[in-house]
C-alpha positions, 0 to 999 in steps of 0.5 A: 866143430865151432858149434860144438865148441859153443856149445860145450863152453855156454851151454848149462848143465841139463840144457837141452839145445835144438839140433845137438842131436844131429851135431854131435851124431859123428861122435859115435863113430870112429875112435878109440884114438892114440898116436902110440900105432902110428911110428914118428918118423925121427929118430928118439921119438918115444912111441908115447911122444906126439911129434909132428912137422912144421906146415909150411916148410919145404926141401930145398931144390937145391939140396935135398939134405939141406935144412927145410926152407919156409913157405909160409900159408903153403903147406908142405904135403909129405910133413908127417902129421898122423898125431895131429889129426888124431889129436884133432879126431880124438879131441872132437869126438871126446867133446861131441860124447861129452856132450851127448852124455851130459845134455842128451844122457846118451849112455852109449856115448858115456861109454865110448867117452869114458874108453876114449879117454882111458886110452889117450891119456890113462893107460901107460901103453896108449897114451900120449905123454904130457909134453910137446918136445917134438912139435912141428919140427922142421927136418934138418933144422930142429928136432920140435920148436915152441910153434908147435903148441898150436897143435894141441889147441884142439886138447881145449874141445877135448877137456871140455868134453871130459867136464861133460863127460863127469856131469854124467857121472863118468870115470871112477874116483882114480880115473879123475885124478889120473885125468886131473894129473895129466892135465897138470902136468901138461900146463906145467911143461907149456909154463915151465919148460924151455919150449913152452915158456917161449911159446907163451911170449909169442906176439901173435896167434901162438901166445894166444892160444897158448893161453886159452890151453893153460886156461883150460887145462888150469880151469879142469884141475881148480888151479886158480893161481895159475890162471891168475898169472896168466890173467896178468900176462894178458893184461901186461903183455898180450893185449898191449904188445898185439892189439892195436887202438883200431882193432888190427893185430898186425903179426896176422896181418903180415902173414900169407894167409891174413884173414884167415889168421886174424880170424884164428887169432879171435877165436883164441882171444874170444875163447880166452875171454869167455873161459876168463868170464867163469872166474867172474874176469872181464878182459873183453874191453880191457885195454892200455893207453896205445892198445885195442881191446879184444872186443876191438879187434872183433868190431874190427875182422867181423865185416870182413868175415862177413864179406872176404872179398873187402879185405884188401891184405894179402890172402892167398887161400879160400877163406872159410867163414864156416869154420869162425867161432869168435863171432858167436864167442862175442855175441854170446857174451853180448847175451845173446841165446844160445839157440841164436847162435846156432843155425 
């Protein structure tokens, strides 16, 4: 999925990259997708609503109608998480079609796109509502929570593909606007609502990818203003309260999992970065007096991609280099060729 997303992020319009074909081959398959035939299993969940349940959550031996109780980086196999992965698959596959219609004028892929879309988020009877109330809820504690906006990262692959899919030549002029709508309306709730605003004060990973969506989702719609004030919360707040001077972010330290969340932690920043960089914004190097810059914190978890085994923190699962994009992310915006970055 990270090639593709690199891809889809520098690629230019009628680029023709080596090895796209074989990629973006799966995207053909599988789909349509919707969470609307998959019931949420708590009460006052509209089938139109995405619910999901936090991962690392468990029962309580003791109780078993108790409040769940944390374990954090050891996922919990019976959370109910349909939505998520057909968000995922929907998301992937909306980007891999976007791609293959615009770079390979791939018209069976323009058309499965075009279907794939309508369903997720035009018909009134399949798609998925542009809220996330219901985001990974923890059983007998809440009903959904702030953290659960990370679920939806995976919505930045599927918008990009939406842009691929339109330099094709897809969608009518009603469907554009119904897509642009529902992608206001999302930002709208993740800036606005109670759920959201909190989640875009988080000071680790969550604050991070919370703006990479906004961005995303305001860069499909031309909201430029919104951007803007997310710019500035970068700047003011972000940066400064996560980074620090020798690259660190101290939040994905502490966790279970450090590496592996410092590395996504990057991956939000560097997305952040380079989608900061089409507005003609350079916050790759931007810094306060005690704060690091993103650029920092790559220089800083990049060797240890390179080489899991030298991280001495806390790391409690298999670290997966494959799957890290923030050093392509970095490398590309050191201009370096596309074609470079793929293998």
């Amino acid at each position: 999925m990270d090639l593709l997303l690199v891809i889809a992020l520098l690629a230019g319009q009628g680029a023709r990259v080596e090895g796209l074909d074989a990629l973006t081959k799966k995207s053909l398959r599988g789909g349509p997708w919707t969470i609307t035939g998959v019931a949420a299993p708590m009460e006052g969940v509209a089938k139109n609503d995405y619910y999901s349940e936090a991962p690392y959550w468990w029962p309580d031996p003791k109780d078993p109608k108790a409040p769940f109780l944390r374990r954090d980086g050891e996922t919990y196999p019976q959370r109910f998480d349909a939505h998520r992965k057909l968000l995922g698959q929907m998301s992937e596959g909306r980007l891999g079609l976007g791609l293959r219609a615009a770079l390979l004028g791939d018209k069976e892929a323009l058309r499965k796109g075009e279907e794939a879309a309508r369903v997720w988020f035009l018909n009134p009877a399949t798609r998925m509502n542009p809220h996330l109330e219901y985001g990974q809820a923890i059983r007998n504690r809440n009903t959904g929570r702030g953290a659960g906006i990370i679920d939806t990262r995976s919505l930045i692959w599927a918008v990009e593909g939406l842009r691929r899919l339109e330099e094709a030549k897809g969608f009518t002029v009603e469907e554009r606007a119904g897509l642009r709508a529902w992608f206001r309306e999302y930002p709208r709730w993740l800036t606005e609502s109670k759920i959201g605003a909190t989640e875009g004060r988080a000071k680790n990973n969550h604050g991070t990818w919370w703006a990479g969506q906004v961005l995303a989702f305001s860069h499909y719609t031309g909201d430029r203003a919104l951007r803007d004030r997310v710019y500035a919360q970068v700047r003011e707040r972000m940066i400064p309260g996560q980074i620090r001077a020798n690259g660190a972010c101290p939040e994905e330290e502490a966790r279970t999992r450090s590496l592996s969340y410092s590395a996504m932690n990057l991956d939000g920043w560097t997305v952040v970065a380079t989608l900061a960089g089409r507005d003609g914004v350079d916050i790759w190097e931007y810094k306060t007096g005690g704060s690091g810059s993103i650029r920092d914190a790559v220089n800083y978890v990049a060797p240890f991609v390179a080489a899991p085994e030298t991280w001495k923190k806390q790391q409690i699962s298999k670290f997966d280099s494959v799957k890290v994009l923030f050093v392509r992310l970095d490398r590309a915006a050191r201009g370096e060729k596309l074609s470079a970055l793929l293998p």
